[in-house]
Backbone as a printed PyTorch tensor [residue, N CA C, xyz], in Angstrom:
tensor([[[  1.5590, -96.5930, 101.0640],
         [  1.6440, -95.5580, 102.0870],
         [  3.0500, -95.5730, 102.6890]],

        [[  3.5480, -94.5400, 102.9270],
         [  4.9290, -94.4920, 103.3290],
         [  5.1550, -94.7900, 105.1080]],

        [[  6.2250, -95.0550, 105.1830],
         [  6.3240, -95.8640, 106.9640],
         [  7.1280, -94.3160, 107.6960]],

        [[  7.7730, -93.3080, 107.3770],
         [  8.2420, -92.4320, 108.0380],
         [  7.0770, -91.8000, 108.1200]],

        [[  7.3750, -90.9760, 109.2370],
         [  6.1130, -89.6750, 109.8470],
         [  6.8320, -88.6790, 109.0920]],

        [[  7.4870, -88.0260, 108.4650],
         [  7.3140, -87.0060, 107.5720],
         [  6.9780, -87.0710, 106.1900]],

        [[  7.1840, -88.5280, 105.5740],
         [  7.0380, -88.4430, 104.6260],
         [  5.0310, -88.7950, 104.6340]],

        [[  4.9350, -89.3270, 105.1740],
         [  2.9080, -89.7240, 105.8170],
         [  2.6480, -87.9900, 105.8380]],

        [[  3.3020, -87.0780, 106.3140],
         [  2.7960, -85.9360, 106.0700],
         [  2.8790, -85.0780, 105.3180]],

        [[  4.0710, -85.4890, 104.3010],
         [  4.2480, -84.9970, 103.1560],
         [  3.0660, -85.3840, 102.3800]],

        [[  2.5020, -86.8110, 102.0880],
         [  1.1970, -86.8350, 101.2170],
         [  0.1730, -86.3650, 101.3700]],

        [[  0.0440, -86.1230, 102.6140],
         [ -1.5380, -85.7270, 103.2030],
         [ -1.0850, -83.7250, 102.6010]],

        [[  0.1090, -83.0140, 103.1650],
         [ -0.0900, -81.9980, 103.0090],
         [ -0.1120, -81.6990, 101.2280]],

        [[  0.5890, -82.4670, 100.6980],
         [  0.9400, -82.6360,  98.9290],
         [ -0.6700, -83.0650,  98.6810]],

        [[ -1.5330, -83.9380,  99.0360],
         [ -3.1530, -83.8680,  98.6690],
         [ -3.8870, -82.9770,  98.9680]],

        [[ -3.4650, -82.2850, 100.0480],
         [ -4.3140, -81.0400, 100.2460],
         [ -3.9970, -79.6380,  99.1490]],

        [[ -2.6350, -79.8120,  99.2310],
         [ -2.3480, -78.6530,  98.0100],
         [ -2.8380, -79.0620,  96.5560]],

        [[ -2.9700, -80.1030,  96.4190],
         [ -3.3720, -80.6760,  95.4080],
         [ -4.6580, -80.0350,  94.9260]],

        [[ -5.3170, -80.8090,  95.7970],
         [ -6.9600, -80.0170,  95.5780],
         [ -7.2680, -79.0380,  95.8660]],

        [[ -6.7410, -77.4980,  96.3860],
         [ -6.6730, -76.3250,  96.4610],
         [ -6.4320, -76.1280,  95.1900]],

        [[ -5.2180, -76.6610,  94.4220],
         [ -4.6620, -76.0890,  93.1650],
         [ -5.7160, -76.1570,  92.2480]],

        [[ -5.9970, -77.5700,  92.2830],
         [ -7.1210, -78.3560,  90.8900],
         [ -8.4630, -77.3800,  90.9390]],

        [[ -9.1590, -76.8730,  92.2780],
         [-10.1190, -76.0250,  92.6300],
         [ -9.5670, -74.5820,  91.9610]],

        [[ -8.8570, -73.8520,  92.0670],
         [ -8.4850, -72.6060,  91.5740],
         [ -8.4450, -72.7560,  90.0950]],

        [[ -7.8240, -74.3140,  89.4920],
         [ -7.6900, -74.2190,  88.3780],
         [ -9.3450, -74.3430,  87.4700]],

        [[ -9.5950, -74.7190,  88.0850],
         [-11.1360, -75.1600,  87.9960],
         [-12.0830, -74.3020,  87.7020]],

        [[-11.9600, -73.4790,  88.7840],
         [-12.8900, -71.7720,  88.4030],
         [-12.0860, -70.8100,  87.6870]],

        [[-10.8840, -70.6190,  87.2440],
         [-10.6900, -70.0770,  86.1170],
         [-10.9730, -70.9760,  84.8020]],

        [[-10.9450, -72.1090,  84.9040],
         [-11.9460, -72.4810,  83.4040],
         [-13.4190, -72.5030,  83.3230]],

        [[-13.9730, -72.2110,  84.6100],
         [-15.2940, -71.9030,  84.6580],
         [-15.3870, -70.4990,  84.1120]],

        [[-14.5360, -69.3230,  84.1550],
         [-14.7170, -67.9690,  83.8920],
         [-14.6490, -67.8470,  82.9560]],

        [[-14.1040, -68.7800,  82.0840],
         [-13.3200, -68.5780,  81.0780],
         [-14.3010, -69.3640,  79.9770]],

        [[-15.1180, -70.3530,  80.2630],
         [-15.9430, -70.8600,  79.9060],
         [-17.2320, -69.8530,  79.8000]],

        [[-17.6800, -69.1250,  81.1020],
         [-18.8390, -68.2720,  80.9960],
         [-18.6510, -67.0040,  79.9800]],

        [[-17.0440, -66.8280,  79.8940],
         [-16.9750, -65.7060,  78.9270],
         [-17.2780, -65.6180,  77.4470]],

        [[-16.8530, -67.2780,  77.7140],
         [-17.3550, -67.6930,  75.9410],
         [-18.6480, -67.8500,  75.8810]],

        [[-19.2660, -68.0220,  76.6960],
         [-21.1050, -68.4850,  76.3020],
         [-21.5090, -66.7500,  76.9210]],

        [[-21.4150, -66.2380,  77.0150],
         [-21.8030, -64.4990,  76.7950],
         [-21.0440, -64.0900,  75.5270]],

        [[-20.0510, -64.1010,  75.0850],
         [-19.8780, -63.7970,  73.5340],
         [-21.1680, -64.1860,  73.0160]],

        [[-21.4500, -65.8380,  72.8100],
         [-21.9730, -66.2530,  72.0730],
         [-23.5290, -65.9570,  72.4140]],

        [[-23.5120, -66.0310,  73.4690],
         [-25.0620, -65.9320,  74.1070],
         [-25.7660, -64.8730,  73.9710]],

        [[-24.9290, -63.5300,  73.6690],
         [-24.9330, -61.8550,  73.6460],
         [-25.4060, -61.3130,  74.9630]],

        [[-24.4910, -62.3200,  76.2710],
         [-24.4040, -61.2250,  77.5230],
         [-23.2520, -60.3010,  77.8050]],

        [[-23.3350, -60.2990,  78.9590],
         [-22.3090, -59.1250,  79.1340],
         [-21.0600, -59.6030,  79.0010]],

        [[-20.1760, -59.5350,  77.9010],
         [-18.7630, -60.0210,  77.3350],
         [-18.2730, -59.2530,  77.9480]],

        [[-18.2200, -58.2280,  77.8440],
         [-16.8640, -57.1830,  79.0060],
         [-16.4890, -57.4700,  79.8850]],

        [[-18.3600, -57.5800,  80.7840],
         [-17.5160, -58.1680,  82.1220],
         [-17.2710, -59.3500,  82.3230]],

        [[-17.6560, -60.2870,  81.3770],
         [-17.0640, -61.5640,  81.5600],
         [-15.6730, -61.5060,  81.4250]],

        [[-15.1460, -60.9820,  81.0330],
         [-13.6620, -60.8840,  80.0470],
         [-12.6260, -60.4170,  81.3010]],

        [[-13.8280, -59.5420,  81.8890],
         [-12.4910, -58.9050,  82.7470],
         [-12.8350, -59.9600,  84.1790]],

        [[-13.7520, -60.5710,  84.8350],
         [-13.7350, -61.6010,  85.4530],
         [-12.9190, -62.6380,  85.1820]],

        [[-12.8920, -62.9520,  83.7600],
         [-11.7400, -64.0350,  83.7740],
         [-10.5530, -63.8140,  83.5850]],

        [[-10.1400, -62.2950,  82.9660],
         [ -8.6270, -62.0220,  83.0040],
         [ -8.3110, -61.7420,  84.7330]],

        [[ -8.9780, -61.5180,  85.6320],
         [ -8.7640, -61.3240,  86.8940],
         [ -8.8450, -62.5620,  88.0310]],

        [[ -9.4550, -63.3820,  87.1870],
         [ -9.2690, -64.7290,  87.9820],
         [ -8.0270, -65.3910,  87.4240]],

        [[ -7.7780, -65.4190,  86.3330],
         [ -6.4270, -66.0370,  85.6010],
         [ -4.8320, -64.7670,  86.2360]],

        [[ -5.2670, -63.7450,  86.7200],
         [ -4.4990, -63.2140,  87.2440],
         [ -3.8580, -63.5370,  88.7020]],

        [[ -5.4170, -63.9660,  89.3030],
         [ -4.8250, -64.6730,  90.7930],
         [ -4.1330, -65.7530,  90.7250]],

        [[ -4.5060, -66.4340,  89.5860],
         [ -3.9520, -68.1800,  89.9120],
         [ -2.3630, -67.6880,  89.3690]],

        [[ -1.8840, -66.5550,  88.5380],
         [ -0.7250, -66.5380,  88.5410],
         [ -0.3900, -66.1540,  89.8490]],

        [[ -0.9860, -65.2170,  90.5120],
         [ -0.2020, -64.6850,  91.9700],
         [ -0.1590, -65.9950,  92.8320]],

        [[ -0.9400, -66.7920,  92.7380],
         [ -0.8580, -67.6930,  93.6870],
         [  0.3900, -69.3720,  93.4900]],

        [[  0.9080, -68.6580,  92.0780],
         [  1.6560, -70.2020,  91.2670],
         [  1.1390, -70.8240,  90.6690]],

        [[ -0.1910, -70.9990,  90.3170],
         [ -0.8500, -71.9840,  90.3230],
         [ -0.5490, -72.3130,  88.5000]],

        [[ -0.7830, -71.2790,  88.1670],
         [ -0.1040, -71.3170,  86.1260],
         [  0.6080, -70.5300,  85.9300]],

        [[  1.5470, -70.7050,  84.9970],
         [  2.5970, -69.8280,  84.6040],
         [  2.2280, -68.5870,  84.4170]],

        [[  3.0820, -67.6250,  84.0370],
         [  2.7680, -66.1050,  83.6990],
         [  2.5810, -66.4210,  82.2630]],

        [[  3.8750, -67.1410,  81.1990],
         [  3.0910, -67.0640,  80.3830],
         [  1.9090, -67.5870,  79.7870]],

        [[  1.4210, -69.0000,  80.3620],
         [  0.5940, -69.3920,  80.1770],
         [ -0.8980, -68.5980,  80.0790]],

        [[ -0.6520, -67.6400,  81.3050],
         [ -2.0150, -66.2460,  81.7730],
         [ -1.6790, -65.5870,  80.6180]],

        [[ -0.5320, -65.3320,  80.1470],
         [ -0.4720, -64.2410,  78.9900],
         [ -1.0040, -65.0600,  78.1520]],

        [[ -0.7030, -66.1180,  77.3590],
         [ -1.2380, -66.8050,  75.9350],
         [ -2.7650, -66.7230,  76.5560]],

        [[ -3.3460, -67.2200,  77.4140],
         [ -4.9720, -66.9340,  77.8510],
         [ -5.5400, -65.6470,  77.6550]],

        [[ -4.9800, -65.1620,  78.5880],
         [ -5.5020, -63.3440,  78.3260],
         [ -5.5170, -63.1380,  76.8390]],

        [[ -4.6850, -63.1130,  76.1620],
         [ -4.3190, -62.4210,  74.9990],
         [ -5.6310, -63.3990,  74.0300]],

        [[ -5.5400, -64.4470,  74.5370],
         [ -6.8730, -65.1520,  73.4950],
         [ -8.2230, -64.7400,  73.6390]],

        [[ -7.9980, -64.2630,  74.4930],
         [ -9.9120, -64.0680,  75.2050],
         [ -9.8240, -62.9080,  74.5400]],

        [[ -8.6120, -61.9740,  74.8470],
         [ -9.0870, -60.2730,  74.1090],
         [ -9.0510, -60.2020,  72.6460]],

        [[ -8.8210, -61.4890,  71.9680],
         [ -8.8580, -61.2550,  70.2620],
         [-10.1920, -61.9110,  70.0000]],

        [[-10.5210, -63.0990,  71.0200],
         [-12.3540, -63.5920,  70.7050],
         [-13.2840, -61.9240,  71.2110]],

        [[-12.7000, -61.2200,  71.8500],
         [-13.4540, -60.1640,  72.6940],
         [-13.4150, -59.2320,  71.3020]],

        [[-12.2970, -58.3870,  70.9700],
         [-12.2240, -57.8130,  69.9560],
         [-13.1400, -58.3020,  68.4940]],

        [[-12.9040, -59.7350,  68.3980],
         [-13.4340, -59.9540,  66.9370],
         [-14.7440, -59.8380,  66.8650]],

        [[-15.6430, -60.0070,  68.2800],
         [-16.7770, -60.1320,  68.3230],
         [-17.8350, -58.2570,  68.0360]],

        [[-16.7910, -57.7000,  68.7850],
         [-17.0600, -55.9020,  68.5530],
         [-17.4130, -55.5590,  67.1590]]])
């Protein structure tokens, strides 16, 4: 544990962002997960698809993953989406 008072609040605020981040990152692999078990499951793929391209859209607005990283994602989900049509 660090002995300065800013740096003691640097960890506490750096753990809190922490687990905000890991949480956001978290439910876009949950969306992204449900989209694949509705492909497979034969529910509603559309709107799964567009739930998770819209959650992978926030975590870019928010920093949380790269842009291109959301692009290589997006672009994978819409060729499992397409192949399945």
């Amino acid at each position: 544990m660090p002995n300065i008072k800013s740096a003691k609040k640097r960890v506490l605020v750096s753990a809190a962002q922490n687990a905000k981040n890991r949480s956001v990152k978290s439910a876009v692999k949950t969306k992204i997960k449900k989209f694949d078990t509705a492909l497979v499951g034969g529910g509603d793929a559309v709107a799964a698809h567009r739930d998770a391209v819209a959650g992978i859209d926030q975590a870019v607005a928010k920093g949380i993953i790269h842009k291109n990283t959301a692009a290589r994602k997006k672009s994978q989900l819409a060729r499992k989406l397409n192949a399945a049509k």
